[in-house]
N, C-alpha and C positions, 0 to 999 in steps of 0.2 A: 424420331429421336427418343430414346428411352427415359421413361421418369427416375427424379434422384428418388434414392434411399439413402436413407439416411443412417451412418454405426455409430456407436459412442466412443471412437476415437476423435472424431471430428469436432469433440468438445476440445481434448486436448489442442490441435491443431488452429483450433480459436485462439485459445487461449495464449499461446506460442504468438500469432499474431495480431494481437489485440490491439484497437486503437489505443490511443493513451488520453491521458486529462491533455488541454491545450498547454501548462505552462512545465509538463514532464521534461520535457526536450531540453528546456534550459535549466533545469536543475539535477537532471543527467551531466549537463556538461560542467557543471558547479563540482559534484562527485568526483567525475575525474580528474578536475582542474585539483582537488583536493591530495590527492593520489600520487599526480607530479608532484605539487608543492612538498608531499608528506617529507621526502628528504633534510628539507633546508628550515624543516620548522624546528624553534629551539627555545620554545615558553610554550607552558599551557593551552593548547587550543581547541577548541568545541566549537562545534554547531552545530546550529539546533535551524529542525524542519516542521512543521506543523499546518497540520491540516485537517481537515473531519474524516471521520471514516469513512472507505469507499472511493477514495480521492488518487489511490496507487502508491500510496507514500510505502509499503512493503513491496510491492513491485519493482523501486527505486533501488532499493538494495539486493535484491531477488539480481535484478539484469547486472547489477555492478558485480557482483560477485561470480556472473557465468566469463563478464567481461575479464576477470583477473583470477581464476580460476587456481582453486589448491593442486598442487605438485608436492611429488617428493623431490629434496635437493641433497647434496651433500652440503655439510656444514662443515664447523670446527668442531664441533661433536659428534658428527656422524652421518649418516642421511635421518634427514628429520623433513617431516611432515610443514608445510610452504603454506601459510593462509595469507594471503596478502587482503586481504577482504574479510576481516573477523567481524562478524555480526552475530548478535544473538538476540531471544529474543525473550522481552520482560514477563514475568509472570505473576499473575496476582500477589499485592503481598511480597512483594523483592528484597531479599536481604543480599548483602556482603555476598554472602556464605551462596547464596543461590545465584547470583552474577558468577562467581568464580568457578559454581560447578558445573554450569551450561558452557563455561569457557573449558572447563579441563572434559566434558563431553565431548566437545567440538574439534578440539587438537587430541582427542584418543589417549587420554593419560589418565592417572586415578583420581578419583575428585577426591576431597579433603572432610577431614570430620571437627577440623577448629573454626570456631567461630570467633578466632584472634584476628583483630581489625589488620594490625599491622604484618599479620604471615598470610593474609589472606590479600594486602595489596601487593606483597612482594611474590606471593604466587602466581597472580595478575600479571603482573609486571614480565618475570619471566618468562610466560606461557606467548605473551606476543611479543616477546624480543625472540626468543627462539622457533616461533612460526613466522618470524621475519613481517611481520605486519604492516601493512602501512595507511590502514584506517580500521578502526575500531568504530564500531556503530553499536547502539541499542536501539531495538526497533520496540513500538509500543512502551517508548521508555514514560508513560504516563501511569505507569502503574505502579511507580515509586508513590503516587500519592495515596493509594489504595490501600498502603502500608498507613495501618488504624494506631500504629506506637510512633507517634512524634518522634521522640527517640528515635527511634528507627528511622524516620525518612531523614535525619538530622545525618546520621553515623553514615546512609547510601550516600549524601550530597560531598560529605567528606570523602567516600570512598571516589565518587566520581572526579571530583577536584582533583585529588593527590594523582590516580590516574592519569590524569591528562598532563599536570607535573613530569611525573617520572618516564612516561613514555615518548614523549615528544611527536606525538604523530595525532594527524587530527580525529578526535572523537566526533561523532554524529550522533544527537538526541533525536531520535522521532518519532514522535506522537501529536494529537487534535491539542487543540487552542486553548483547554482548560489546562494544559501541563505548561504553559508560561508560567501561571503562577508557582511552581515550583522551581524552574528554572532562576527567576527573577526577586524570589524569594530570600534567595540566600546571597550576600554578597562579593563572597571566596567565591561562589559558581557562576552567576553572573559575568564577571569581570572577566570571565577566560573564556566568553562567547566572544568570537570574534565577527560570527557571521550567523544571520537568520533568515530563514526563508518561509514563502508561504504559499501552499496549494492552496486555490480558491474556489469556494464553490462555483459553478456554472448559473446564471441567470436562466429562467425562463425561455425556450425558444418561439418568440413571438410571433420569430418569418424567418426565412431559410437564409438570413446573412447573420444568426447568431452564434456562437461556441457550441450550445449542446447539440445544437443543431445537424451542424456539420461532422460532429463527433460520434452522435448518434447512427448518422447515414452512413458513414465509414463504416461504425460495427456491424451495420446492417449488409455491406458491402462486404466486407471480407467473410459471411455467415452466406451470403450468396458467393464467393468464390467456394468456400470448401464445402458447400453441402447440395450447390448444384440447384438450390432454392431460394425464388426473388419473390419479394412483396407482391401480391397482386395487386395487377396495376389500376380495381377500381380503389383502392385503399390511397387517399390522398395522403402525402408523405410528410408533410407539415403536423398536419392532426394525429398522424401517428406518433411522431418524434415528441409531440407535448405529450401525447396519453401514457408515451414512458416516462416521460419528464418526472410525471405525477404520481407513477408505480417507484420512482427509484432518487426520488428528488436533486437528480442531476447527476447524480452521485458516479461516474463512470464504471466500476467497480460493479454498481450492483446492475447498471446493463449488461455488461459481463454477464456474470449470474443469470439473469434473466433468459438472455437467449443461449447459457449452455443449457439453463434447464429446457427449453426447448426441443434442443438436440436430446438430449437424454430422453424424453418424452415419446418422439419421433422415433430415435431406435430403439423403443420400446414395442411403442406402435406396430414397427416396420412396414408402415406405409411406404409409397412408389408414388408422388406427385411434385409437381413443378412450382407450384406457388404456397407463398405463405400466408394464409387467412388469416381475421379477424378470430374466428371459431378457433385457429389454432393456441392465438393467442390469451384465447381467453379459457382454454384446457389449461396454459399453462400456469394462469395464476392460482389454478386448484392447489397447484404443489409448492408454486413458490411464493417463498414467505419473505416478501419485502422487509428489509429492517428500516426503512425511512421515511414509508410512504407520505403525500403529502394530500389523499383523501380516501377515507375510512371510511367500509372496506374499500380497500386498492383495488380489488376488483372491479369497484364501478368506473373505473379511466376506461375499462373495453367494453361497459354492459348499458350503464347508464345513463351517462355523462351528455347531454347534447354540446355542439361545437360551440353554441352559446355559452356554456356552463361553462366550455373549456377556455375559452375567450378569456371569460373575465377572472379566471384560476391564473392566466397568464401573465394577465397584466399585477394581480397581485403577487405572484411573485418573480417578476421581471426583472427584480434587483436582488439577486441572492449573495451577491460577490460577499467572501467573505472580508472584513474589515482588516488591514494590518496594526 
């Protein structure tokens, strides 16, 4: 039997079929439950999702969006451009002004040069009633706090409100756990959540009956279907799913990450072998640069670390779940 090679399509192909966090599933089906509802909704409604980063919460609106996919339609005014899944996505420092022109980018019209509150929500306003919309999301909507003019995050919270007012279709805020306080801050935007949800971090995989565990094995499962390469099998599979645990601290997202830099590596390489070593893995943390590691350098989860050391990393952090 021939040994894999490995190309740098086969990140993509990952990536297409990637495991998900454990609690994706049902908050996929929250999205869509949102989508039927969006019709018969007729007051202000928002929700808000939150979770750390790395947890999938852009993946969430990433798959909803292939799920209800833009079209051209005829209208009452013409054939016009169909987003039934309008997301955008926050940028440091968010104004009014820069919400509306990521929206008039997104629907292919000309962005606007007023920084008037009220032509700027009635631009809003008509840009998803004529792409026939039936959720409105901001993804990374935590960078309204990053807005340094009070003022300003004052004048976004009113924009978002009146939003949700006038369009009658459910809004989505999402971002990590410090953008509660902005949400909950103000009590014109609070009131019009109707519904909140929470990605949680993954615990410590202590033994093979825990979440990252099985999560982990899965990625590692599907990187063995498309690359044709499995764990060697002196490599005990426990010990290995902790020592990513502690390069990517649960973090689904950045296993991801982790094992496309892999691929990428590999068909760089263009090596021809059947198994995936320790050595390999530990070429790849030359390149990859963990953003959450939980021991410094992350490096030593593959170099240093005895299983004792790793033992008791586990049990410290065995409870990571995040708090609601």
């Amino acid at each position: 039997m021939s040994k894999a090679k490995i190309t740098l399509d086969m990140r993509e192909k990952l990536e297409a079929s990637r495991v998900m966090h454990p609690c994706f599933s049902q908050i996929e089906a929250v999205l869509d439950h949102l989508v039927e509802l969006s019709p018969t909704i007729s007051t202000g409604y928002i929700v808000t999702i939150f979770g750390e980063y790395g947890l999938g919460k852009s993946t969430l609106f990433r798959d909803l969006e292939k799920r209800y996919p833009e079209h051209d339609a005829a209208t009452a005014r013409g054939e016009s451009k169909q987003i039934p899944i309008f997301v955008i996505d926050a940028v440091e420092s968010i104004t009014n002004r820069k919400v509306v022109d990521a929206m008039c980018r997104k629907a292919g019209v000309t962005t606007t040069s007023s920084n008037n509150l009220d032509y700027l929500k009635n631009k809003a306003i008509t840009l998803l009633r004529e792409c026939g919309t039936l959720l409105f999301g901001i993804d990374e909507a935590h960078e309204f706090l990053n807005n340094s003019n009070r003022v300003g995050v004052k004048s976004v919270v009113s924009f978002v409100r009146s939003l949700a007012d006038a369009i009658k279709i459910p809004v989505v805020l999402m971002g990590p756990h410090d953008y509660k306080d902005f949400v909950y801050s103000s009590g014109d935007l609070n009131r019009r959540v109707k519904e909140e949800y929470t990605l949680r971090q993954m615990g410590a995989p202590i033994d093979a009956q825990t979440e990252f565990y099985w999560t982990a094995v899965g990625m590692l499962e599907k990187l063995q279907e498309i690359t044709g390469r499995r764990l060697d099998p002196s490599i005990d599979l426990l010990s290995f799913t902790q020592r990513l645990f502690l390069v990517t601290e649960g973090r689904i997202g950045c296993v991801f990450d982790f094992l496309a830099q892999y691929i990428v590596d590999q068909a760089k390489l263009g090596t021809a072998r059947d198994l995936i070593s320790l050595d390999d893995m530990q070429n790849t943390m030359k390149r990859y640069r963990p953003p959450f590691p939980l021991v410094s350098p992350a490096k030593d989860a593959w170099t240093k670390l005895s299983q004792k050391e790793i033992d008791a990393l586990m049990d410290e952090y065995e409870f990571m779940d995040d708090e609601e």
